[in-house]
C-alpha positions as CSV (number, residue, x, y, z in Angstrom):
1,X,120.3,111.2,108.6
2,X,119.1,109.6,105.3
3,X,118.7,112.1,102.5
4,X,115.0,113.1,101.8
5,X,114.4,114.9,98.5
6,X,113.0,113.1,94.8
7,X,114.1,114.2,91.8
8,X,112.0,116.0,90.2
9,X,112.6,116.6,86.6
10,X,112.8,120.0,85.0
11,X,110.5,121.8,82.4
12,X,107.6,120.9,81.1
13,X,98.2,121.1,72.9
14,X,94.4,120.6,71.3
15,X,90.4,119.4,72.4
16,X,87.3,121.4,72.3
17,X,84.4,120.0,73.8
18,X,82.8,121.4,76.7
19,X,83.4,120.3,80.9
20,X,80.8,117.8,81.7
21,X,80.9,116.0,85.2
22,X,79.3,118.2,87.9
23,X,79.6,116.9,91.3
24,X,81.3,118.4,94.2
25,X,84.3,116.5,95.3
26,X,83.0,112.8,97.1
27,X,86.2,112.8,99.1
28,X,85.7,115.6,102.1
29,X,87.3,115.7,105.8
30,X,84.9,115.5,107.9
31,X,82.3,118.0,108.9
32,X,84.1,118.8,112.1
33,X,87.7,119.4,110.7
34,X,89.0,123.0,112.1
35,X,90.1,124.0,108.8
36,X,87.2,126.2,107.8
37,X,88.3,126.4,104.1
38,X,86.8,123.2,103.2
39,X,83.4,123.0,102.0
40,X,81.7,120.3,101.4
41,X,79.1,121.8,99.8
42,X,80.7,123.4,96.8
43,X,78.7,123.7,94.2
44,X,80.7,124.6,91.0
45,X,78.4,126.9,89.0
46,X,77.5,127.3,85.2
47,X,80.5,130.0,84.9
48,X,82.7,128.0,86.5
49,X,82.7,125.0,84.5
50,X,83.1,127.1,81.2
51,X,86.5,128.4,82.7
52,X,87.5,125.5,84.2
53,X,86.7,123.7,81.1
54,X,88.4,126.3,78.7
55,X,91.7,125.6,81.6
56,X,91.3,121.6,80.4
57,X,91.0,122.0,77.0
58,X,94.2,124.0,76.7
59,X,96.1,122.3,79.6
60,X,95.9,119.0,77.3
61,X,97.2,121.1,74.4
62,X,99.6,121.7,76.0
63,X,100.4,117.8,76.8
64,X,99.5,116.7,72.8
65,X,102.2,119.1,71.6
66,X,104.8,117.6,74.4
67,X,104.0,113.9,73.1
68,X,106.0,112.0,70.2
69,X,103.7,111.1,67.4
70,X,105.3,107.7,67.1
71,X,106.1,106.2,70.2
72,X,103.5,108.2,72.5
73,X,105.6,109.2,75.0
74,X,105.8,112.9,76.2
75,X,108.7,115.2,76.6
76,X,109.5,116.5,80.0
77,X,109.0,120.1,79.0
78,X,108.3,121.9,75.8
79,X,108.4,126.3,75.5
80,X,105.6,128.3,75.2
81,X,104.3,127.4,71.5
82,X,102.2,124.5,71.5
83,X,101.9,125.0,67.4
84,X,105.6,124.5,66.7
85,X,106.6,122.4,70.2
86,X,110.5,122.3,70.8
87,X,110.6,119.2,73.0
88,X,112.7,118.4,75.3
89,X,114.2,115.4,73.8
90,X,114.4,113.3,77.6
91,X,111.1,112.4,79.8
92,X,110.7,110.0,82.9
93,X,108.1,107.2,84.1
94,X,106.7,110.1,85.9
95,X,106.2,111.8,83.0
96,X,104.9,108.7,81.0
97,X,102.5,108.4,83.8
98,X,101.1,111.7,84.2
99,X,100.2,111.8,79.9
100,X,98.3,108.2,80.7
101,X,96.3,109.7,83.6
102,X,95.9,113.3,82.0
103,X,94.3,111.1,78.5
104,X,91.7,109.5,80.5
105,X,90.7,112.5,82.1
106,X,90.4,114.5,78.5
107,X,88.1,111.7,77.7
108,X,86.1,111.8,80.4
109,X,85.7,115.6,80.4
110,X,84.3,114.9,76.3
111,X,87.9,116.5,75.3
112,X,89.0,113.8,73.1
113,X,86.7,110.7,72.5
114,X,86.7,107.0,73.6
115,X,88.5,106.3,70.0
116,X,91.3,109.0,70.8
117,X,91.8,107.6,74.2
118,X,92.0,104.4,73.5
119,X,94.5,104.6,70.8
120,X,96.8,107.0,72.3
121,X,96.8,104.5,76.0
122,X,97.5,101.8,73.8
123,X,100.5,102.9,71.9
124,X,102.0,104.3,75.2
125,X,101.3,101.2,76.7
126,X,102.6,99.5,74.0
127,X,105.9,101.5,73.4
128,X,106.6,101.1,77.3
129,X,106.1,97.4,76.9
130,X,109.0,97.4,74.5
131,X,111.5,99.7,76.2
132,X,114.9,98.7,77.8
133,X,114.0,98.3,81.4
134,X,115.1,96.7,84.7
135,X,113.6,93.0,84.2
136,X,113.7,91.7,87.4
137,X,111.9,94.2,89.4
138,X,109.7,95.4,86.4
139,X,110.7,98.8,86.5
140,X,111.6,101.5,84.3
141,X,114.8,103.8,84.4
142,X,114.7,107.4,84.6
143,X,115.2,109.2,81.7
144,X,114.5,108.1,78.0
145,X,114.3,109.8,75.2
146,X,110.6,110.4,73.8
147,X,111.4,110.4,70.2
148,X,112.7,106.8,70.5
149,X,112.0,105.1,73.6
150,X,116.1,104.7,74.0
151,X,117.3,105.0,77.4
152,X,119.6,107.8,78.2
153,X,123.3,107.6,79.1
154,X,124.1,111.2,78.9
155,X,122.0,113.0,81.6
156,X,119.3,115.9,80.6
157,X,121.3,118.7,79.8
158,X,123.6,116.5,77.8
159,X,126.8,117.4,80.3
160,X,128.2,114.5,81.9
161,X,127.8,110.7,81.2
162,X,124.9,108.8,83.6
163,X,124.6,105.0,84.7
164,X,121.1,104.5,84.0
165,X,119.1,105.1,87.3
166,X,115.4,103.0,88.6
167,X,113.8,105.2,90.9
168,X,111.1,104.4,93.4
169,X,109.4,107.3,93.2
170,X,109.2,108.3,89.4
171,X,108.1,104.1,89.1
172,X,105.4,104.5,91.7
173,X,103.7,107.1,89.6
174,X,104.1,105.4,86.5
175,X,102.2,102.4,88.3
176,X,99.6,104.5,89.8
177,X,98.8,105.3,85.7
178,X,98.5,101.8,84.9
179,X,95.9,101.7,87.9
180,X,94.1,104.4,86.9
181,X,94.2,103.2,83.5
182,X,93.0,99.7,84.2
183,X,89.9,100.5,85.7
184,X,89.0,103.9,83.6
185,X,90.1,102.0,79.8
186,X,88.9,98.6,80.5
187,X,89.9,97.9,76.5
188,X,93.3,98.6,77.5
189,X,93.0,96.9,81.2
190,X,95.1,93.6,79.7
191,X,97.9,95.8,78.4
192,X,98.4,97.5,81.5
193,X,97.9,95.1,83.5
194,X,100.7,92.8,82.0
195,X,103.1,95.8,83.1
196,X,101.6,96.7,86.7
197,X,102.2,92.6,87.3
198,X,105.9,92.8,86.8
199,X,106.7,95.8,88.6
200,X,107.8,94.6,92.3
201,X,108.3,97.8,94.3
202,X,109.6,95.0,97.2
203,X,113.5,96.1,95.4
204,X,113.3,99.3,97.2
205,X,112.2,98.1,100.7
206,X,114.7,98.3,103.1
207,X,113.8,95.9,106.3
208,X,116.9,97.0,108.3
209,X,117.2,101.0,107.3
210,X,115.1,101.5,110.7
211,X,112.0,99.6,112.6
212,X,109.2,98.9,110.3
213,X,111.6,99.4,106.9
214,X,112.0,102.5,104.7
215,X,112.0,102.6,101.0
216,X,115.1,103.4,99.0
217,X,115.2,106.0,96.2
218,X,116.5,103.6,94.1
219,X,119.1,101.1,92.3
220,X,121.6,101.3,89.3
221,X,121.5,97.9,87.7
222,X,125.1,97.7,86.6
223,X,127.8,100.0,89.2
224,X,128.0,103.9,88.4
225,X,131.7,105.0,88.5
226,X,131.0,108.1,90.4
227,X,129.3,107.3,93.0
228,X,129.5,104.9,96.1
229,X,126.4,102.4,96.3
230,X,125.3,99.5,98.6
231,X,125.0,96.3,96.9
232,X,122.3,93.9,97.4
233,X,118.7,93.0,96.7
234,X,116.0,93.5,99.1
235,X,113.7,91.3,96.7
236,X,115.5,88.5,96.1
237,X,115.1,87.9,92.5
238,X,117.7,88.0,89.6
239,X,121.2,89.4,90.1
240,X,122.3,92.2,92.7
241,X,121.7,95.6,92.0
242,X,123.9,99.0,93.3
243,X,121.6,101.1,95.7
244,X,121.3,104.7,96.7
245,X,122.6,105.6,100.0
246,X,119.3,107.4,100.4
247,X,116.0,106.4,101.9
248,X,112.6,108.3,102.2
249,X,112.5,108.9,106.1
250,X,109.8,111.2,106.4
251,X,106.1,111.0,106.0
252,X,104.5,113.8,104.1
253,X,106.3,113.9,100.9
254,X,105.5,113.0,97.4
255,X,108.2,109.8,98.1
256,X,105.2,108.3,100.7
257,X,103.4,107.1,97.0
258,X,105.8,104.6,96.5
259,X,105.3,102.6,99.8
260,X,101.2,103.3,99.0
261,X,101.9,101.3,96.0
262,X,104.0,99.0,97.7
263,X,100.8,98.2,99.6
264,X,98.6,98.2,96.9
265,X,100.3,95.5,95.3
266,X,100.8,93.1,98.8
267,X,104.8,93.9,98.5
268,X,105.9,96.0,101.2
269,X,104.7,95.7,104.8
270,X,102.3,98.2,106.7
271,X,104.9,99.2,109.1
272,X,107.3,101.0,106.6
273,X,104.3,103.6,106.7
274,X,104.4,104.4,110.3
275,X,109.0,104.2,110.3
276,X,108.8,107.4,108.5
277,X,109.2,110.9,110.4
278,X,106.0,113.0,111.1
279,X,108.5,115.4,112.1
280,X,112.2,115.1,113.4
281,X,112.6,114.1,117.1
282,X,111.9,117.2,119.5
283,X,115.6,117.4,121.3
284,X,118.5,120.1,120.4
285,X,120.4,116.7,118.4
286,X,117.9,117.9,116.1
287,X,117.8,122.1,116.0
288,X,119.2,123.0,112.2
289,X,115.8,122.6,111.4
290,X,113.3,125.5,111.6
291,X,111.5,125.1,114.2
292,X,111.0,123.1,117.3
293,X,108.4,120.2,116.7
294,X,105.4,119.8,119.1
295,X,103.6,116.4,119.6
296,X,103.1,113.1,121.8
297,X,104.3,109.8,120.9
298,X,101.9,107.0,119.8
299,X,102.5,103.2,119.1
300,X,101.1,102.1,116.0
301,X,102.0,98.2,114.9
302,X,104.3,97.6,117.8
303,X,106.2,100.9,116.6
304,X,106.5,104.4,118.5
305,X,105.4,107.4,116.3
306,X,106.6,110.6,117.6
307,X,103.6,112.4,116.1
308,X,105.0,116.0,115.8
309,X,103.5,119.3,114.3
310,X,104.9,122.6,113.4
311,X,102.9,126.0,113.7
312,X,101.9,128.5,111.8
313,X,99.8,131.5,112.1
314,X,97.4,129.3,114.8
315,X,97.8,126.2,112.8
316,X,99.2,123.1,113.7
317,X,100.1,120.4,111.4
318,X,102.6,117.7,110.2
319,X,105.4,119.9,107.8
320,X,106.2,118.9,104.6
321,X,110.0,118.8,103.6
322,X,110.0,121.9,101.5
323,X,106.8,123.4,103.2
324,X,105.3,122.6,98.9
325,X,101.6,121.7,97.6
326,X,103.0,119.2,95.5
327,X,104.6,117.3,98.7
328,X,101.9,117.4,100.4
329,X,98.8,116.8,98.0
330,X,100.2,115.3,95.0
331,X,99.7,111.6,96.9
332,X,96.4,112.6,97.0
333,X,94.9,112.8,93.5
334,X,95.0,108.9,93.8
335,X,94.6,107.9,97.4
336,X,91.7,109.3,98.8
337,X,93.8,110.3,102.0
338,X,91.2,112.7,103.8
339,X,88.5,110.6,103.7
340,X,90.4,107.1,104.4
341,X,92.4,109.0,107.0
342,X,90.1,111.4,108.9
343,X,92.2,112.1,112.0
344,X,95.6,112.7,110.2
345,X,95.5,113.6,106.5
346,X,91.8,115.0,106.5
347,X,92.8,117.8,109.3
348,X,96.2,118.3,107.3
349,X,95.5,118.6,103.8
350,X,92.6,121.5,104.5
351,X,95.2,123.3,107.2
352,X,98.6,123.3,104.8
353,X,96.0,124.9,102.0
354,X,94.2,127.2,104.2
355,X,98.3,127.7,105.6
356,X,99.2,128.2,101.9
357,X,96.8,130.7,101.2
358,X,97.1,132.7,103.8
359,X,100.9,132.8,103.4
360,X,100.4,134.4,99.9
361,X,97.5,136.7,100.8
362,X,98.4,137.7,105.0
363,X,101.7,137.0,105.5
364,X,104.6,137.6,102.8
365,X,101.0,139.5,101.1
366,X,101.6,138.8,97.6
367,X,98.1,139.3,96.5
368,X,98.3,135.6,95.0
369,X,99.1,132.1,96.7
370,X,100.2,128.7,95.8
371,X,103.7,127.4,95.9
372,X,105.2,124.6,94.6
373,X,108.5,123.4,93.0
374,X,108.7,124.8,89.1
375,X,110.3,126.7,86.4
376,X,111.7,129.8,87.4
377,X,110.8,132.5,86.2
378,X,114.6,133.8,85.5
379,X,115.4,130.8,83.9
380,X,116.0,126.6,84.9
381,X,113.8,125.3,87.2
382,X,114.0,125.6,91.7
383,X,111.8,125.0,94.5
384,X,109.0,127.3,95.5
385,X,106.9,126.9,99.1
386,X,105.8,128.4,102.7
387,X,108.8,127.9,104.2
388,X,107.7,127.8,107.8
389,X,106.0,124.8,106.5
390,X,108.9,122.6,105.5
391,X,111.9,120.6,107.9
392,X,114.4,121.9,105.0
393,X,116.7,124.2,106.8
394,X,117.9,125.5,103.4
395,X,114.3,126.2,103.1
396,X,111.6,126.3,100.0
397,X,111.3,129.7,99.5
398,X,108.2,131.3,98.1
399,X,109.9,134.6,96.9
400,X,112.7,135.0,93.8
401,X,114.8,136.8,97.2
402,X,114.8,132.9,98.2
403,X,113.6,135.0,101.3
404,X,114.5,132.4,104.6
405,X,112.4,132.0,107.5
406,X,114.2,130.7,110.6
407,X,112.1,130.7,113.9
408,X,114.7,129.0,116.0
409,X,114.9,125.8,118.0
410,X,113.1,126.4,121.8
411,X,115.6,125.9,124.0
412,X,118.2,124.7,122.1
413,X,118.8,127.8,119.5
414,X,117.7,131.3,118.5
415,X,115.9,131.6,115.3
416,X,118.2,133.9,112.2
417,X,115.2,134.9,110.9
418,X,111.5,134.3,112.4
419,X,110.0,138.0,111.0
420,X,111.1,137.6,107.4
421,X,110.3,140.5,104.9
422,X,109.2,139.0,101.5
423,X,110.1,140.4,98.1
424,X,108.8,139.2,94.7
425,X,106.8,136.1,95.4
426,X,106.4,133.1,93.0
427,X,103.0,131.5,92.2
428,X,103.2,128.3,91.0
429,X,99.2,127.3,88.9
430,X,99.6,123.5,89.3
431,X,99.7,124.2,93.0
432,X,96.7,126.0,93.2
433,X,94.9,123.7,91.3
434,X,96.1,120.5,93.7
435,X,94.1,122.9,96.2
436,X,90.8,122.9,94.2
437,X,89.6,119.7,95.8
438,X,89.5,121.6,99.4
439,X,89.4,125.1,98.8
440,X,87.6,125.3,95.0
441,X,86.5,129.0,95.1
442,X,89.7,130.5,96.2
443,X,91.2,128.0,93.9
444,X,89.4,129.4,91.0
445,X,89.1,133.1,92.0
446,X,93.0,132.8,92.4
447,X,94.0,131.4,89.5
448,X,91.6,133.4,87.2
449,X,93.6,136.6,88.5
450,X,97.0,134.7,87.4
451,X,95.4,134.4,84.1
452,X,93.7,137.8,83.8
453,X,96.2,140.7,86.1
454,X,99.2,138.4,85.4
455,X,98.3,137.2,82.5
456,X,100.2,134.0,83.1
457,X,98.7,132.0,80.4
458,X,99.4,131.1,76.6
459,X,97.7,128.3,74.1
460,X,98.8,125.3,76.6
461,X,97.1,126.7,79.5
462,X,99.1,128.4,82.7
463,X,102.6,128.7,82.2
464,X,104.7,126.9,84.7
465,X,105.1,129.7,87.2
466,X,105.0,133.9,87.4
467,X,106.7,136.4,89.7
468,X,104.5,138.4,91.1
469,X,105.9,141.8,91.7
470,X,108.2,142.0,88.5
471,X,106.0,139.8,86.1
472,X,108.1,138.1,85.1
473,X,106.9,134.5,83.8
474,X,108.2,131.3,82.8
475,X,106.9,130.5,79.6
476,X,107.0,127.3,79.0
477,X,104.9,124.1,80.3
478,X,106.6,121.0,82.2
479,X,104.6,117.9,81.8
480,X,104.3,116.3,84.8
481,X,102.9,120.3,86.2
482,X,99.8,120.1,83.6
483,X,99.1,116.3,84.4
484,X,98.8,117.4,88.0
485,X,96.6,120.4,86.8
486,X,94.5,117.6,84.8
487,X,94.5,115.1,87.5
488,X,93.3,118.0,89.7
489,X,90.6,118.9,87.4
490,X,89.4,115.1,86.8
491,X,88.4,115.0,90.5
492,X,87.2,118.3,91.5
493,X,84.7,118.3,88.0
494,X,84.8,114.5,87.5
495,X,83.5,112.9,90.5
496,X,86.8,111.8,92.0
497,X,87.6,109.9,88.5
498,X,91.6,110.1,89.1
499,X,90.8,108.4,92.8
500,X,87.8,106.4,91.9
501,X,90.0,104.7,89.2
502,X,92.7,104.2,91.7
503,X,91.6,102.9,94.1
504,X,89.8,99.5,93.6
505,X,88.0,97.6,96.6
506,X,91.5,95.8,97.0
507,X,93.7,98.8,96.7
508,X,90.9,100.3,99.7
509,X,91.6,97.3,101.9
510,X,95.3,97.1,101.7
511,X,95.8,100.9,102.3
512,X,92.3,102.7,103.9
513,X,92.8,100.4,107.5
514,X,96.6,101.3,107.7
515,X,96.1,105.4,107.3
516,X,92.7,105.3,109.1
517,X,94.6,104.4,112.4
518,X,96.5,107.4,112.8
519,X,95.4,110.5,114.5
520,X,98.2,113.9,113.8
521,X,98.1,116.5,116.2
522,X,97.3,119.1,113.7
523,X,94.5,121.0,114.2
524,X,93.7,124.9,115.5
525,X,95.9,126.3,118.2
């Protein structure tokens, strides 16, 4: 089995004019989906602009205080004091990516004007222009330091000696900035532009991992010491590079942006999409995961998709790894997947949120909902999500407990745990705000009782996470967290800005027709 996680890096301020943008989101499922949560009709009122407003303003406090003066790149995290930020001193493309995306949405919103925007694009631009970076293939590595652009050779907590790492994944989002930016900064369009045309995500393509290709996680340019590699270079150009062992087999993870962008850019073929695993096959070679996968097989571009759904509490849909929001919606902020994709990702987006909240407010009964990987709230940074939502048998948990759920594989083995008894759950804000764009009142009633019973909030906006029971909170904000929260907010209250900037006429054309095919077996039981 090829290994299936990212990295995602650990830990994570000041505008003040008013939320403008009123339209309800212009990317729906369809009127018919079974996942009654969505409206389509939302209309946010007076009230709820002011707060969600008051939530963007200090959200992108929170990203000004994480973001080096002189070269314009943020830190990876700061604490909880956006007056006298202690950075981080490392940050990632990702990272990079989210501040570029987050800045255009603070303009739009009236938070910093077209002057503000425009200079701080530009000197991140222009910094990442100069950086140390993979040539050939255009890409960046993973961890610089902010203060300096430098690359890092000692790893983030400054422990143990790194070989300098490109990933797919943490590249992909950095591109999809430079998208978004090239359409929604047309002054800086040339400037991004002459980055997004080097980058060549056709290095991590894999022809022979499996029928139809998979993308790797990514390639050492020069040999690390510790660690075995493969050798090679799926793009042909310049010298060999040392790749991880590890592909991205499965479908409905964060890693499926970097075969989107693959296909935005003509440099990966359509069936790499449709190699990936909806869920593991449904025989007992396959029963350490949680449950037994349901489904029918489907041939899509001359390749057989097993198209298999787990259940949950009379829901059907295609499981995540780690059963997460970010997983599962993060994709989305730039690909419009439930309307391009009616019959797949506009059933399963709706059902894992609907599945989401119910899990916090029914099931485990937290009183809160919205799970995601994050700080923790007793210190360092692990994975958060509905559990019976995820392939990991280790399991995402959505309780401090790390509570597991274990229903058993039908027929092959019994389940350890299928009635599990939750403890002090973990609500994670940037979740519940990927959420807004199909559940917008529950999103906002939720998250104004993690800011008013919880009082998980300081003068950056939410904090990273907060255990429920105890109260305990992580104080401190993770960048890449708050650009999802203002990526989230662009669309929901911008008209689909982050997605309308995205996704051009040619970006539509090389990705809407591939996803559009597909029909999930998610629905209602």
């Amino acid at each position: 089995m090829t290994a299936n996680i990212s990295r995602r890096t650990l830990l994570a301020a000041t505008g003040t004019a008013a939320l403008v943008g009123t339209a309800a989101p212009a990317y729906a499922a369809p009127a018919a989906s079974p996942a009654d949560l969505l409206k389509a009709n939302w209309k946010p009122t007076r009230a709820d602009k002011a707060l969600v407003g008051r939530w963007a303003r200090d959200t992108w406090r929170s990203l000004v205080a994480m973001t080096d003066e002189r070269t314009g790149l943020p830190a990876d995290n700061i604490g909880e004091s956006v007056t006298n930020p202690v950075r981080s001193k490392y940050t990632s493309p990702t990272n990079i990516g989210g501040y570029l995306w987050s800045t255009v949405v603070a303009r739009h919103l009236g938070i910093i004007s077209p002057q503000e925007s425009l200079r701080r694009v530009t000197q991140t631009l222009t910094t990442m222009k100069n950086v140390v970076h993979h040539k050939p293939s255009g890409m960046y590595f993973n961890w610089y330091d902010e203060a300096t652009g430098e690359v890092l050779h000692v790893d983030p907590d400054g422990t143990r000696q790194i070989t300098p790492f490109v990933s797919s994944v943490d590249n992909a989002w950095f591109a999809c900035a430079l998208m978004v930016v090239r359409n929604a900064e047309p002054r800086a369009r040339a400037l991004a532009d002459e980055l997004l045309n080097q980058m060549n995500f056709k290095f991590y393509y894999n022809p022979a991992a499996r029928p139809g290709g998979l993308m790797r996680g990514g390639f050492f340019e020069t040999q690390p010491p510790d660690e075995e590699t493969d050798k090679g270079n799926h793009a042909g150009v310049g010298p060999d590079v040392y790749y991880r062992k590890f592909h991205y087999d499965t479908c409905n993870t964060e890693a499926r942006i970097a075969g989107y962008m693959g296909f935005a850019l003509n440099q990966v073929p359509h069936t790499q999409y449709f190699a990936t695993y909806r869920t593991f096959p449904d025989s007992c070679d396959w029963s350490w995961v949680e449950q037994r996968p349901k489904g029918v097989h489907r041939t899509y571009l001359g390749l057989d998709v097993f198209e298999g759904t787990y259940s949950y509490r009379g829901m059907r849909m295609v499981p995540s790894w780690g059963g997460d929001m970010f997983e599962s919606l993060m994709p989305d902020l730039f690909v419009p997947e439930a309307t391009w994709a009616p019959r797949s990702w506009g059933i399963n987006h709706p059902l894992t949120v609907r599945a989401q909240i119910e899990h916090g407010l029914d099931d485990a009964k937290y009183g809160y909902w919205g799970f995601s990987p994050a700080s923790n709230p007793k210190g360092g940074y692990s994975v958060y999500g509905v559990e019976a939502l995820g392939m990991d048998p280790n399991g995402y948990p959505s309780d401090l407990e790390g509570t597991n759920f274990d229903a058993g594989f039908e027929g092959c083995r019994e389940g350890t745990n299928p009635n599990p008894k939750y403890g002090d759950g973990v609500v994670t804000p940037h979740a519940a705000f990927l959420a807004m764009a199909y559940a917008p009142r529950q999103a906002i009633d939720n998250l104004s009782k993690i800011e008013n019973t919880l009082h998980a909030y300081g003068g950056g906006g939410f904090y990273d996470s907060v255990a429920v029971k105890s109260g305990l909170i992580a104080r401190r904000y993770l960048s890449l967290d708050q650009a999802m929260v203002m990526g989230a907010i662009g669309n929901v209250f911008g008209n689909d800005l982050i997605r309308r900037s995205f996704a051009s006429r040619t970006v539509e054309s090389r990705i809407r027709p591939l996803i559009a095919m597909e029909q999930f077996e998610s629905g209602l039981e």
